[in-house]
C-alpha positions as CSV (number, residue, x, y, z in Angstrom):
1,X,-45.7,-141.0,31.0
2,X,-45.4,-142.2,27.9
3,X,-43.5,-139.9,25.4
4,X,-45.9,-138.9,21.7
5,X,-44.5,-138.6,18.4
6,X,-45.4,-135.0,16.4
7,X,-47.3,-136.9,13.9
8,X,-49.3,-138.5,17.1
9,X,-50.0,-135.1,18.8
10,X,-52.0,-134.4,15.3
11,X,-55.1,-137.0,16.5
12,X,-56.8,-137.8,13.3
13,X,-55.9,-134.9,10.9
14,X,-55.1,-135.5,7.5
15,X,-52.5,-138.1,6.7
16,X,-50.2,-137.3,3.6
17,X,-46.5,-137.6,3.0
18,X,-43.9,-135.9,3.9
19,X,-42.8,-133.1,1.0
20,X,-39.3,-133.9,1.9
21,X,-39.6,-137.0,2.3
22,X,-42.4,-138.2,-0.1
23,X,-42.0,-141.9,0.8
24,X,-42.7,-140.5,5.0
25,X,-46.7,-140.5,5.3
26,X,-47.4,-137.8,7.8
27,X,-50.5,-135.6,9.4
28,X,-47.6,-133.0,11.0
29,X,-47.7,-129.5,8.5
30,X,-45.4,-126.7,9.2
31,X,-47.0,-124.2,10.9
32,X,-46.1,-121.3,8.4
33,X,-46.8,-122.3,5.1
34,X,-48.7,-125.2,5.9
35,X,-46.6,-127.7,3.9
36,X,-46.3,-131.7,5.0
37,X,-43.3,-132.2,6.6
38,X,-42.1,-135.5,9.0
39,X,-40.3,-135.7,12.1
40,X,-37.0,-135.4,10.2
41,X,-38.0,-132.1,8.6
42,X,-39.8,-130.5,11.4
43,X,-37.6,-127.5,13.1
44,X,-39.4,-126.6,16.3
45,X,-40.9,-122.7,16.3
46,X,-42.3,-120.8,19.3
47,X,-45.5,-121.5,17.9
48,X,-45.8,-125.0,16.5
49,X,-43.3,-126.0,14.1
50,X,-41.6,-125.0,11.1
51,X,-40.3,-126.4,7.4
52,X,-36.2,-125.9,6.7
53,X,-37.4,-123.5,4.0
54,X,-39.7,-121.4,5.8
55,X,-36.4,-121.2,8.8
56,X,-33.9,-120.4,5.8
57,X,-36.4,-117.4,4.7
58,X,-36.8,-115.8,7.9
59,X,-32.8,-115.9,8.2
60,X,-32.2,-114.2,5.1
61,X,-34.9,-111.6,6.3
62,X,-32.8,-111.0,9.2
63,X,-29.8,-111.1,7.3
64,X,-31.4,-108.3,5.2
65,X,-32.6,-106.5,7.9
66,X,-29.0,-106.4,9.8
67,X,-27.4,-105.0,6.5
68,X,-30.0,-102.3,5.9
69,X,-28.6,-99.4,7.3
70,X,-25.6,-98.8,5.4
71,X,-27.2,-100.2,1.8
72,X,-30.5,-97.7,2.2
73,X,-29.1,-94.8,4.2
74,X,-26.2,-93.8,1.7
75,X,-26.9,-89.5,2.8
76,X,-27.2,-90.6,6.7
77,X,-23.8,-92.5,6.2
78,X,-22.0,-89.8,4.1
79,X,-23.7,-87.1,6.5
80,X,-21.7,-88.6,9.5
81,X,-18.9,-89.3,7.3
82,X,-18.3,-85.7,6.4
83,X,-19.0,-84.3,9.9
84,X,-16.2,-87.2,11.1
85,X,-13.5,-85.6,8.5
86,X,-14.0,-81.8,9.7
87,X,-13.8,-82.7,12.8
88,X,-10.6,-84.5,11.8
89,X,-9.5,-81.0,9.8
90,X,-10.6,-78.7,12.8
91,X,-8.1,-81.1,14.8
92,X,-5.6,-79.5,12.7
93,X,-7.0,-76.1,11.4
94,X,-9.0,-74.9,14.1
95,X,-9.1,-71.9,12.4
96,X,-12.4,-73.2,10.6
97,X,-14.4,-72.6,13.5
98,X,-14.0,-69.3,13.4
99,X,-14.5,-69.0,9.4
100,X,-17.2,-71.4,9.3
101,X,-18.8,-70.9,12.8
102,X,-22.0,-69.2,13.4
103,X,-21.4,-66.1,14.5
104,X,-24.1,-63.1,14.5
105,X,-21.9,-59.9,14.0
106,X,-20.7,-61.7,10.6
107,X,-23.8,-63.1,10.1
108,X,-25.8,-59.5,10.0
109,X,-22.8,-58.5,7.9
110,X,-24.0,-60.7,4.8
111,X,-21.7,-63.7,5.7
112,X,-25.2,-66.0,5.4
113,X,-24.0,-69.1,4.3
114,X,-22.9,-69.6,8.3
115,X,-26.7,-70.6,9.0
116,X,-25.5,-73.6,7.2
117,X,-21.5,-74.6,7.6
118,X,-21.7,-74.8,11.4
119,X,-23.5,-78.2,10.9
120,X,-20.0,-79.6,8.9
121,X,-18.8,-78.6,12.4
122,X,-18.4,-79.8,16.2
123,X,-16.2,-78.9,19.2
124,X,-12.6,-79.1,18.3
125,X,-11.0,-82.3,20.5
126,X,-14.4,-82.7,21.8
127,X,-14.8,-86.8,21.4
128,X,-18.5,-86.2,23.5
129,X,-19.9,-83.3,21.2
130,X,-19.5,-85.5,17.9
131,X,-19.6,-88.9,19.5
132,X,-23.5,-88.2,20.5
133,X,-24.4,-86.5,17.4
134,X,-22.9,-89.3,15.3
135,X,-24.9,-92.0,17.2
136,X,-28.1,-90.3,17.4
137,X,-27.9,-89.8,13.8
138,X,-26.8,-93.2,13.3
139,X,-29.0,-94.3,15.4
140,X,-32.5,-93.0,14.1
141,X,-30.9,-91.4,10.8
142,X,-31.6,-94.3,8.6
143,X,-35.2,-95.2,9.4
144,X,-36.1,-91.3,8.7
145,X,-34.4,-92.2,5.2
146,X,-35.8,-95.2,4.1
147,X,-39.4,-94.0,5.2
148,X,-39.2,-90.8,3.4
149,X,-36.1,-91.5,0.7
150,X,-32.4,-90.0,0.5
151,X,-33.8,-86.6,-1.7
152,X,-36.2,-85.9,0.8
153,X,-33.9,-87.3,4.0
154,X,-30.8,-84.5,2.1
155,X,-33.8,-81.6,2.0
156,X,-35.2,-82.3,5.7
157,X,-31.4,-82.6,7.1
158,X,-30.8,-79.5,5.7
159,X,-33.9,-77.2,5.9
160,X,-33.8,-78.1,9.7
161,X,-30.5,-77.1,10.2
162,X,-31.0,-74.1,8.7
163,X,-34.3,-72.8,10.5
164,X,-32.2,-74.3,14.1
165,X,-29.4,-71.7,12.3
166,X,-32.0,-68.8,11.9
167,X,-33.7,-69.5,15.4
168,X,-29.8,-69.7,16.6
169,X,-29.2,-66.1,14.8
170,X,-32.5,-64.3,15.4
171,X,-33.2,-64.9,19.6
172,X,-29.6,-66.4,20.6
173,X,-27.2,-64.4,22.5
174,X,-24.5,-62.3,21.0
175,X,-21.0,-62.5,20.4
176,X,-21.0,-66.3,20.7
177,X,-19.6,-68.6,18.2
178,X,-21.8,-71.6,17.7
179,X,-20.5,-75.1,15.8
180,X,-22.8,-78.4,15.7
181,X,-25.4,-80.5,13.2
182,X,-27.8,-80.9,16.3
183,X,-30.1,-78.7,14.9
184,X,-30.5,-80.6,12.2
185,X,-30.4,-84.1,13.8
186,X,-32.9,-82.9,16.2
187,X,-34.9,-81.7,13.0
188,X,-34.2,-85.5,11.5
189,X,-35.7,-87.0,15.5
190,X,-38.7,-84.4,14.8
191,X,-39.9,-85.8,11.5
192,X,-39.8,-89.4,12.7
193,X,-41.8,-88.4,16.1
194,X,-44.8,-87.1,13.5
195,X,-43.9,-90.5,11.3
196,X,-44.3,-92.2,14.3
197,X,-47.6,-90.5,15.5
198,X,-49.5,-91.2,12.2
199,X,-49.0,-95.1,12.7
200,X,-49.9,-94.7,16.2
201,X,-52.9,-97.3,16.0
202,X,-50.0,-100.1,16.8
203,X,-49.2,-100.9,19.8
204,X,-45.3,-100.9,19.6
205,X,-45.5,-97.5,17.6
206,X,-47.1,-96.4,21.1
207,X,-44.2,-97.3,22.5
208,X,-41.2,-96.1,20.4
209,X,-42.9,-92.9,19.9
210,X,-43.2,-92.8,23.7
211,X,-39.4,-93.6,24.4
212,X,-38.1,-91.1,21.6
213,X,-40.8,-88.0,22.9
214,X,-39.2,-88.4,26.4
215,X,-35.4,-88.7,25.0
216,X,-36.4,-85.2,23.1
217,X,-37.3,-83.6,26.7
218,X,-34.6,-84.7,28.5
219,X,-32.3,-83.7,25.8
220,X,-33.9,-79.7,25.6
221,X,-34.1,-80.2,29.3
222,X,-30.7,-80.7,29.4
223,X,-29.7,-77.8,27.2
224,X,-31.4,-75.1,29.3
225,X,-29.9,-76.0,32.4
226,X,-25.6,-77.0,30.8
227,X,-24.4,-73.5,30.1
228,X,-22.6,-73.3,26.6
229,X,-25.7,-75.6,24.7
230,X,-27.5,-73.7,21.8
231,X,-30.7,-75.1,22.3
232,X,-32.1,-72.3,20.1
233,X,-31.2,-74.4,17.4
234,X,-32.2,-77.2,18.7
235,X,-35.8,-75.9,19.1
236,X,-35.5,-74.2,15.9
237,X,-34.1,-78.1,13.8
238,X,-36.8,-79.6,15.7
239,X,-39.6,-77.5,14.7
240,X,-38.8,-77.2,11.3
241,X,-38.0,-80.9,11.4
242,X,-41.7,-81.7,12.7
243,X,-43.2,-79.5,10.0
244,X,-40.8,-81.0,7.1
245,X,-42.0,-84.7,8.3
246,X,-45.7,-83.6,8.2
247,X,-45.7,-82.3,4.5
248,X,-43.6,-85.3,3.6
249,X,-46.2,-87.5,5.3
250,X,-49.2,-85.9,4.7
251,X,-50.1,-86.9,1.3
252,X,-49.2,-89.8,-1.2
253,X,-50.9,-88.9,-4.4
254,X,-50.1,-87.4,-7.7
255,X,-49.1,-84.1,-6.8
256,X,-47.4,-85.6,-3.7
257,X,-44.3,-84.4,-4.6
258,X,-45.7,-80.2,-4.8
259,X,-46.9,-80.7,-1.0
260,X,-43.1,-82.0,-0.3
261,X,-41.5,-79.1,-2.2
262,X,-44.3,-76.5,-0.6
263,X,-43.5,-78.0,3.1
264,X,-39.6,-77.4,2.2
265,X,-40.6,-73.9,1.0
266,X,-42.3,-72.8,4.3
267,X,-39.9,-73.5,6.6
268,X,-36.9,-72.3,4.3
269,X,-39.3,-68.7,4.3
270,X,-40.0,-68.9,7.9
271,X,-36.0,-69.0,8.5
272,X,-35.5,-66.3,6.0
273,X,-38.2,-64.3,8.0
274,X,-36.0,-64.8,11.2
275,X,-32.8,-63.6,9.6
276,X,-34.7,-61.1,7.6
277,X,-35.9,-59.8,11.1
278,X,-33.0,-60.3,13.3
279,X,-30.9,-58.2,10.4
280,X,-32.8,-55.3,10.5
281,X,-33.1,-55.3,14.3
282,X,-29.2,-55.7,14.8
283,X,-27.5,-55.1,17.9
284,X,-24.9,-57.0,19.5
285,X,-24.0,-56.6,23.1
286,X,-20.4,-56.9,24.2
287,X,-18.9,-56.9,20.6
C-alpha cells in the first residue's frame, strides 16, 4: 500500500502555508491551536498532531507542575521540617517527651499547652512513626494548601491537632504519654476528603476521593486493633479536620473570610468543651 503524506490525509481542506515555513503551502493545522504547520513542523500528539510551540507550552506546564510543591506549600514544608529537627533533638534529649508529651495528670493540672506540643513530637528512634507521617503529609499536605492557602492550611493544621489533643485528653486512657502530629495530618486528609466531595461531579474526583476514604479506614482500622496507637486523636484531627474544610469551602463571597474564622472558632470551643469537661471530671487510674 502506498504510504500518504499528512498534508494528503487532509482531502480537500483548506490549503495555506506553513507558519513556520511561510514559503510551505499546506492543508495540515496543529490540532491544538489550530495554526498551519508542514510536515517539517508537525510533532505527532495522541490525538492528531501538534505545533513546536503548543509541545514547548505543555512542557513548561509540566515543568511547573513538578516544581509546585515546594514553591506553594512553604507551611507543609516547614511543618515536616520542624517535626524532622525534634525528632533529631528527642534523639538526643529524650527528655522532651516527657516535658512536651501529652500526658493527662499534667494536663488536668493546668499544663494545657500539651494539647498542642505533642504534634512537634514522634517516637524517639522510631524511623516508622515519623517516616509515615512525613509522607502522608508530604504527600497530600500541599494540595490541602494550595486549595485553601498557607493561613488557612497553618489554622486547619493546627485547630485539628488540637481537638485530636482534646479528644486524646477527654476519652483516652490514663497515665499514658502520647507524642505524634497524626491528629493533625489526619485533620489535613479530612478537609481534602470534603474538598474532594464538593467536586464530585468529575469522574477522577470519584476516584481519588474513593482511594483516600478507604486509606482513612484502613488506617483507624489499623489503630484499634495495634495496641500503643492513639486513635482518639486521630478521630478527634479528623473530625475537626472535616468541619475546618467545610467552613473553608463552604462559601466564597465577601464575608468569606468570617465563615473561615467562625468554622476555626467552633472546633477550637468544641475542644475547649472536652478539656473543660474532662478537667472537672478528673480521675486517673493507675497514677
Amino acid at each position: 500500500m502506498a504510504s500518504e503524506t499528512p498534508e494528503q490525509t487532509l482531502g480537500h481542506a483548506e490549503q495555506t502555508n506553513c507558519y513556520g515555513h511561510p514559503d510551505v503551502p499546506t492543508r495540515l493545522r496543529c490540532s491544538r491551536c489550530e495554526r498551519p504547520i508542514c510536515g517539517r513542523c508537525a510533532i505527532p500528539a495522541s490525538v492528531g498532531q501538534h505545533c513546536p510551540e503548543c509541545v514547548a507550552e505543555a512542557r513548561r506546564s509540566q515543568r511547573k507542575v513538578r516544581s509546585v510543591g515546594a514553591k506553594n506549600s512553604p507551611a507543609t514544608m516547614v511543618i515536616i521540617a520542624v517535626c524532622v529537627f525534634f525528632w533529631f533533638v528527642e534523639t538526643f534529649n529524650p527528655s522532651i517527651i516527657r516535658s512536651l508529651g501529652s500526658f493527662q495528670p499534667a494536663i488536668a493540672a493546668g499544663e494545657w499547652y500539651r494539647l498542642l506540643t505533642p504534634m512537634l513530637l514522634h517516637a524517639p528512634r522510631s524511623l516508622l512513626h515519623i517516616g509515615l507521617n512525613m509522607y502522608v503529609l508530604w504527600l497530600y499536605g500541599p494540595e490541602v494548601e494550595r486549595a485553601f492557602g498557607t493561613p488557612r492550611f497553618v489554622g486547619l493544621f493546627v485547630v485539628a491537632g488540637f481537638l485530636g489533643g482534646a479528644a486524646s485528653y477527654a476519652f483516652g486512657p490514663c497515665p499514658a504519654l502520647g507524642v505524634g502530629a497524626s491528629g493533625a495530618i489526619f485533620g489535613v486528609v479530612g478537609a481534602l476528603l470534603i474538598y474532594l466531595y464538593n467536586r464530585r461531579r468529575s469522574a477522577f474526583v470519584r476516584g481519588y476521593l474513593k482511594s483516600i476514604t478507604i486509606l482513612v479506614l484502613i488506617n483507624l482500622a489499623f489503630g484499634f486493633i495495634v495496641p500503643g496507637i492513639d486513635n482518639l486523636a486521630h478521630l478527634g484531627g479528623l473530625a475537626g479536620g472535616i468541619m475546618v474544610g467545610a467552613g473553608f469551602d463552604a462559601y466564597k463571597g465577601p464575608r468569606g473570610a468570617l465563615v473561615d474564622v467562625a468554622s476555626l472558632a467552633f472546633v477550637i470551643a468544641l475542644g475547649i468543651a472536652l478539656v473543660a469537661w474532662k478537667t472537672a471530671n478528673f480521675t486517673c487510674v493507675g497514677l
